[in-house]
N, C-alpha and C positions, 0 to 999 in steps of 0.2 A: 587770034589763034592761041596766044598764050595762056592768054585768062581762061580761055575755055578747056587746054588740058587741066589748068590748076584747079578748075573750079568743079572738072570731073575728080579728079583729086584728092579735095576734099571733101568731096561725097564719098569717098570711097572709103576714107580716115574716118569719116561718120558713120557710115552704115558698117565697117567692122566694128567703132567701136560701141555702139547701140547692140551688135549680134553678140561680144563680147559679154557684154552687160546683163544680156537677161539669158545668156547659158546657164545652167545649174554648173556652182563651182564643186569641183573636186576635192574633197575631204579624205584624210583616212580614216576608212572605218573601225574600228573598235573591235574588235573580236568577240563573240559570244559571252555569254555570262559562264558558262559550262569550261571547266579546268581543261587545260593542253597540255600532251604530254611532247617533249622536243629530245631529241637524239641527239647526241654533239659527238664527234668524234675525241677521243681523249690527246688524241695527236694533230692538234687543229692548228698547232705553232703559236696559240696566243698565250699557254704557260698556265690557262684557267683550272686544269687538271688536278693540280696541285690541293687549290684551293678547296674545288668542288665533291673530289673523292673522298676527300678527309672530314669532309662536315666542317669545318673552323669557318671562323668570324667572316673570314673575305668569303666563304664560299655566297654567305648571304647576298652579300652586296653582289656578288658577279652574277646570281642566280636573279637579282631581281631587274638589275642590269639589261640583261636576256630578255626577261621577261616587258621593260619596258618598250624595248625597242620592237619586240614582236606583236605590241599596242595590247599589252596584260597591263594589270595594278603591279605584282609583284607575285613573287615566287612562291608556290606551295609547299612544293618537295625537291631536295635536290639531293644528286648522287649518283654512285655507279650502277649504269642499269642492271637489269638483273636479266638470267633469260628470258623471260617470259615477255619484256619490253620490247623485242624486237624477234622478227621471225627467222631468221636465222635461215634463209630458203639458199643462203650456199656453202656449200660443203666445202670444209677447208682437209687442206692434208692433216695441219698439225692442231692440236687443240688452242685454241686462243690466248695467250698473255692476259694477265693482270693489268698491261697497260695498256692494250687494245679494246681492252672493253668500254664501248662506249658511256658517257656520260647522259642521265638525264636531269630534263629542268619541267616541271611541271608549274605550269604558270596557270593562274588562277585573277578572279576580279580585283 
């Protein structure tokens, strides 16, 4: 009786890992060839604001950063968005801050 649950067993270790084997594996896909434009909050608590608004040296690296991790080559354009980046469909009381305005990174191949 033994042999015969072990031996269903490992048939069972065999037939998942054969069903295993010839599944199509999971990759992450690459993103379009065509430029993305990405919205960041400038209050996102990771201190990138600094770097990004101002154009300087780190903005690059953070923008491409972003850019790798959202599976881009690197960064296009980077900076405070402007109105026209985002649609703006909610009305606020008071007009927005300087430092509320969101960040973008447009990433590219």
């Amino acid at each position: 009786m033994r042999r015969a649950v072990a031996f269903v067993g490992l048939l069972g270790i065999v037939a998942g890992g054969i069903s295993l084997s010839i599944m199509p594996t999971s990759q992450t896909v690459a993103a379009a060839n065509e430029p993305r434009t990405f919205l960041i909050p400038a209050s996102d608590g990771y201190g990138v604001a600094d770097c990004i608004s101002s154009k300087a040296e780190c903005g690059q690296i953070v923008a491409n950063a972003w850019c790798e991790s959202q599976g881009f080559g690197k960064a296009v354009a980077f900076g405070v968005a402007t109105r026209e980046d985002f649609t703006g469909s909610i009305t606020r009381q008071s007009p927005p801050q300087a430092t509320e305005q969101p960040l973008s990174i447009t990433c590219g191949e």
